[in-house]
N, C-alpha and C positions, 0 to 999 in steps of 0.2 A: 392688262395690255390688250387691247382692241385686235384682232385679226384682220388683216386688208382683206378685201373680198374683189370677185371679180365682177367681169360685167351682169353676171346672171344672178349678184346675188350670197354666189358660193366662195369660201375661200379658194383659192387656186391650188392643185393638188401639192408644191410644193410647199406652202405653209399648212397643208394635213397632213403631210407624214412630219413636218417638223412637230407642228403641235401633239403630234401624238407620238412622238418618240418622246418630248417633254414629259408629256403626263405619263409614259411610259418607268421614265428616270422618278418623278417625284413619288409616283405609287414605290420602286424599289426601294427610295431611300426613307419612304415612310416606314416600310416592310422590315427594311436591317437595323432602322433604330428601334422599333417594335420589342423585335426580337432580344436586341441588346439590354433593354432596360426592362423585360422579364427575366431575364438571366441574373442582372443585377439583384434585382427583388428580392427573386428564389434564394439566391447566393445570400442577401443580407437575413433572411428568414431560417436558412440553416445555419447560420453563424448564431443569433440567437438564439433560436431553438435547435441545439443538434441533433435531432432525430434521426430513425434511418428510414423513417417516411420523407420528411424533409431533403434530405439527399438525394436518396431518392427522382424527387422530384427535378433536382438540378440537373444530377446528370442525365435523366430524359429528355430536359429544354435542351441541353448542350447538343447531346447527340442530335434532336431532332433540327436545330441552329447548324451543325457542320453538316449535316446532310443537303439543307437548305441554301448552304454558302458552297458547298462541290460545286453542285447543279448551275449555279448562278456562276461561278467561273468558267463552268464550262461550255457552258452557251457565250459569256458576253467576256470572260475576261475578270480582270481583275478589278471591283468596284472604285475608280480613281473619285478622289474628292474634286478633280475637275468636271465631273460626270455627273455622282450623285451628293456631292455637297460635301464639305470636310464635317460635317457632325456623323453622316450618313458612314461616310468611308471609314471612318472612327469606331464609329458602331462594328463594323464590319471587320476590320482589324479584331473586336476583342470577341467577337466571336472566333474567329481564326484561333487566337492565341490559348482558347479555350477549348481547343478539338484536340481530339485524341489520337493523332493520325499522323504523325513526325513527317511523312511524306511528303501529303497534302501540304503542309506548312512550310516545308520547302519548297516546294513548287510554287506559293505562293509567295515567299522573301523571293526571289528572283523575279518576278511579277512586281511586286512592289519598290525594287528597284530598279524595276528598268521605269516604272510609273516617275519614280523620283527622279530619276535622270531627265524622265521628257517634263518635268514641271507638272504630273498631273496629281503627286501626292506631297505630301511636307516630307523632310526627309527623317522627323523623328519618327515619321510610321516604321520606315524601314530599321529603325535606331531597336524599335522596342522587339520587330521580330528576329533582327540580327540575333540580338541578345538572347532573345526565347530557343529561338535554334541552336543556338552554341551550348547555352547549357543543358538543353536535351540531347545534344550528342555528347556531353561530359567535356567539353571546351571551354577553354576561357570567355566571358563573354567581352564586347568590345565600349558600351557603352555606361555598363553599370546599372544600370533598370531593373535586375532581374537579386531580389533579396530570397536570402532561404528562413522560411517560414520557421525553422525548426531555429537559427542564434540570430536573425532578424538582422544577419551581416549579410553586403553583398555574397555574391558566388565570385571565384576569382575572376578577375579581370584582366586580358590582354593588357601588357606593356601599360601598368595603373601608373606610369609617371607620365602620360599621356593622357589619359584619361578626359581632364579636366579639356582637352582642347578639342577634343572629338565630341565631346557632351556638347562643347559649345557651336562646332562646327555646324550641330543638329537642332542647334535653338532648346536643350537642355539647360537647366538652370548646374551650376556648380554641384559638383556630388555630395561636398560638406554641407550646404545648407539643405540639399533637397534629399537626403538622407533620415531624417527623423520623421520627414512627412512621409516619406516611403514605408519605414517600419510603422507607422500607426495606420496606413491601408493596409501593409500583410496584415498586422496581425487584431488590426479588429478590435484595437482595444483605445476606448475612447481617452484621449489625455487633450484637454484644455489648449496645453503648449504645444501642442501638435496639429495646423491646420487640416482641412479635410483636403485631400489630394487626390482630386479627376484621374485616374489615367485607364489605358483600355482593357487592361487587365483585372482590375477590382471589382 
């Protein structure tokens, strides 16, 4: 897209700070998918090989990821996908979900639901940190998202004869069908009948 320019030549100072808060946003959102998809990496590389060099390795990308995502809310806020792009904000999300810091992550689901509310994030962002929060404080969780690694069954679920209408209120697929694909992301183990399943946490 061409920049108007004025009579001397120069764009006019308010499409330079527009243009440059732009390239501002696409540098961050290059910056959080960056990051998100070394995390991935590491993560699929200690699942094969599990070392404690390997490990190692991840939870140093992690911590050095939450360190990197504090800093960045606390200057600008909460990354909304109207901002830096729903891949970006996504990114951004599973580093979140991936910090060590119960806190931080609260403070950030209140963030991201108020995002949801003004239309700048989907609202399964907020679906998948509800979820994370509730069962790191030993709560029920409310959308089903969050599987225990150890019987590859959800964690219990808020009022589960509901369940199914909240999943969908969130643009969640049904919990029975999207169930099997969920236990083959926790657990890592390849099966044919079982698609490969995106979500921000894997």
């Amino acid at each position: 897209m061409e920049t108007r320019r004025g009579p001397d030549g120069e764009p006019p100072p308010g499409a330079l700070t527009a243009l440059t808060a732009l390239t501002g946003q696409a540098a961050l959102a290059a910056e959080l998918v960056r990051r998100a998809e070394e995390d991935q990496q590491l993560s699929r590389r200690a699942r094969e090989s599990p070392t404690g060099l390997n490990r190692h390795f991840v939870t140093r990308c992690r911590a050095a990821n939450a360190d990197a995502l504090r800093s960045l809310v606390a200057r600008r806020g909460w990354p909304e996908a109207g901002q830096v792009g729903e891949h970006a904000s996504t990114a951004a999300l599973m580093i979140l979900l991936h910090t060590a810091d119960l806190g931080f992550q609260l403070t950030c689901r209140d963030l991201i639901a108020e995002a949801v509310a003004d239309g700048g994030c989907p609202a399964v962002h907020h679906a998948y940190i509800a979820d994370h929060c509730a069962v790191e404080l030993g709560q029920p969780q409310f959308y089903g998202t969050r599987i225990d690694a150890a019987t590859l069954c959800p964690y219990p679920i808020r009022h589960p004869e509901t369940v199914e209408e909240r999943r969908q209120d969130v643009g969640l697929d049904p919990l029975a069908e999207h169930l099997p694909a969920l236990r083959h992301a926790v657990s890592g183990i390849p099966d044919s009948r079982c698609p490969e399943l995106a979500t921000p946490w894997s």
